[in-house]
C-alpha angles and dihedrals in degrees: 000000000000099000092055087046089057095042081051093048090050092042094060084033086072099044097088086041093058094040086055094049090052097051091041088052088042095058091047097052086044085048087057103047092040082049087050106046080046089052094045090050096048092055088051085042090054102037079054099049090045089053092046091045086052093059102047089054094050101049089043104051079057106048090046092047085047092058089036087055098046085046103051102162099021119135100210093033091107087047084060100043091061094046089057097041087052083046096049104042084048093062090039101053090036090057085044101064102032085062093045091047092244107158113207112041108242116257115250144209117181121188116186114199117203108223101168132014083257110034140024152158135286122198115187124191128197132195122186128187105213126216102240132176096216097057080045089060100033094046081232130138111204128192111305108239114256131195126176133188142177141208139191154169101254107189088200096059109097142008117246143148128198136215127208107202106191129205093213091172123134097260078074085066098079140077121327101191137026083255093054080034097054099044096043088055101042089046116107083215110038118083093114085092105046082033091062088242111129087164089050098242094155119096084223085075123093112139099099085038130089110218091244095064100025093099116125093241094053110042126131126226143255101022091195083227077167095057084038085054088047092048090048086049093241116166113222124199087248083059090061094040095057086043093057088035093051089042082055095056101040082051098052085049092075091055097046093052096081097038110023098166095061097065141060141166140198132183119203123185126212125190120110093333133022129243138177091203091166114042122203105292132153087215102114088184086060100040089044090051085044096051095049078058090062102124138152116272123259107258128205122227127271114256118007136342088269106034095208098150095256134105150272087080121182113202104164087078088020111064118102085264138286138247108218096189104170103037079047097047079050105054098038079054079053091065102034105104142183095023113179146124100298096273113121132356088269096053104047121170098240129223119199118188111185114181117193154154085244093227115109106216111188136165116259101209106253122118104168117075095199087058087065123359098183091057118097093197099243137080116215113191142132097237091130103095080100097068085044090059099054090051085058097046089052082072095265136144116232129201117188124205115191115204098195113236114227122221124250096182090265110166079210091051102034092063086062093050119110125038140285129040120006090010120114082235095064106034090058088051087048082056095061128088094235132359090259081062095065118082125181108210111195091187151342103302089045089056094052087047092045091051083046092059093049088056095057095045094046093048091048097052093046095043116020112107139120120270105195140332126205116214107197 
């Protein structure tokens, strides 16, 4: 008997015994898996916070390189830089984790780091206190998880050429600004600029003329009406275009210093005729001094040599001038070579800017006005999309600048004004890649501001890119 009463004592002896060991194994197998799901939730916490950190370097390295591009000069322009990228990888950072149900918002230090009057660098950095069960439990609060990235314009970084394609017509030869605008329109002798006339062919021009030898059978040709606009100090719209084209170039010149190989430029100019006046170089000295060049072409008068008001009249070589926009967009694709993704000097990724009126003014092939007397001689219309779409399916980019084309109360213009299909507006955005590669530009300034933008986006999509993170 007493040896069955002892085996029943240490039998409920162990009983506690037994009950501790299973709570005590029971907390360490909660504590793994706590420490795993933990684990497991810091690693998604941090993949998130680096993407997030990515993307706000990113955005904000271009945000801060696009205000340092459109403020060249400025003394306070790297200040502000800063303030915007700050601004920019905020919001970024701010969209980013409420989508991906992150509560708080990462802290979050931005440095931006100037490295060229025009560009520079942004690091972010992001810490983030998670939420674990196991500080919970522990009433511990371990490191906060921290991720950092930066981002920069790197000139080196890909191969690309650019190609300037200029509408050089005389509906360049007017007003640039409300002030030229103002004064060509309220002049008693001015219409050769509205009136798309920079030789003064038009009777209604008188201002290089004395009255005595102003009549019509007795002028004398060319009236330089483009040399009269210089020496009265009128800005034309051509005057702005070669300015935004010239600060371009300037511009691209501090990026080619330091890889000169990588980059090249060409200028084309379309009008009556076409010309490549400035070839493919990688000489920035040579493509700033071609685009100051940058003028209307010379046009011939309207009717015959001597204009006298009797036929025969020839206006296929008499007519104020064309603008033969598709054959021209054609023929400027013919000479563009070694298009690619930026890899290697045969594969560049390829930039074309084409700035235009937006009106194609072509000869319709008729020369005798008794053949038929209601013909002018000359077809305006916008049926050049076309060209445009072979340029972009040649794997170019295409920016489109539209240099709005004021009316003059033509019954061949008036039928292109407005917007949409059929209208000058909406066949040069056609002509753009996207919709944020189309600028209207109403006048001068806003041809220089809208250059400027294509800068910015072109430098961003050649350069932009992360140099390093650091995942601590």
């Amino acid at each position: 008997m007493s040896r069955k009463i002892l085996f029943r004592q240490f039998l409920s002896n162990q009983t506690g015994g037994v009950i501790i060991f299973a709570v005590f194994g029971s907390l360490v197998i909660m504590t793994a898996i706590a420490a795993a799901v933990d684990y497991s939730q810091m690693v998604a916490t941090k993949i998130k916070l680096q993407t997030f950190s990515d993307s706000a370097a990113l955005s904000a390295t271009k945000s801060a390189s696009n205000y340092m591009f459109s403020h060249m000069g400025d003394s306070n322009a790297q200040a502000t830089a800063q303030q915007i990228a700050e601004t920019t990888a905020m919001q970024s950072v701010i969209q980013n984790a409420q989508i991906a149900g992150i509560s708080p918002v990462p802290s979050i230090t931005v440095q931006y780091n100037p490295t060229s009057s025009v560009s520079g660098a942004v690091s972010v950095s992001l810490s983030y206190a998670s939420d674990m069960f196991i500080s919970n439990f522990l009433n511990y609060s371990g490191n906060p998880i921290t991720v950092q990235s930066t981002a920069a314009m790197d000139e080196g970084e890909a191969y690309f050429q650019i190609i300037f394609i200029v509408d050089i017509s005389n509906s360049m030869a007017i007003g640039g600004d409300p002030t030229a605008i103002s004064t060509l329109e309220d002049g008693s002798s001015q219409c050769v600029f509205a009136c798309h006339d920079p030789n003064g062919y038009g009777i209604s021009t008188e201002a290089c003329y004395t009255s005595s030898t102003r009549q019509s059978s007795s002028r004398r040709w060319p009236c330089d009406m483009r040399a009269y606009a210089k020496q009265q100090g009128i800005n034309l719209k051509i005057d702005y275009v070669n300015q935004a084209i010239e600060e371009f170039m300037e511009s691209l010149s501090q990026y080619s210093a330091k890889y000169p190989d990588k980059i090249t430029v060409s200028i084309d100019t379309i009008g009556t005729n076409f010309n490549q006046i400035l070839s493919p170089t990688s000489d920035m000295t040579a493509a700033i001094n071609t685009a100051s060049s940058i003028d209307v072409e010379n046009a011939t008068q309207w009717s015959n040599a001597k204009n006298s008001g009797s036929a025969p009249y020839d206006f296929k070589d008499y007519n104020y001038g064309y603008t033969n926009t598709s054959e021209y967009l054609n023929k400027a694709l013919s000479l563009i070579q070694d298009v690619g993704d930026g890899t290697s000097a045969t594969t560049k990724k390829t930039y074309v800017i084409f700035l235009s009126d937006g009106a194609q003014d072509v000869w319709d092939g008729y020369t005798n006005v008794y053949d038929d007397p209601n013909s002018r001689y000359r077809v305006v219309n916008v049926d050049y999309t076309a060209a445009c779409q072979n340029i972009k399916q040649s794997g170019i980019k295409l920016f489109s600048v539209w240099a709005t084309y004021y009316s003059i109360n033509d019954y061949m213009i008036n039928p292109l004004l407005g917007t949409g299909s059929g209208s000058m507006q909406g066949a040069m955005q056609a002509c753009a890649s996207d919709t944020v590669d189309f600028f209207e530009a109403d006048d001068g300034p806003a041809i220089q501001s809208a250059i400027t933008s294509i800068f910015s986006s072109i430098m961003s999509d050649v350069s932009l890119r992360l140099i390093g993170n650091n995942q601590n």
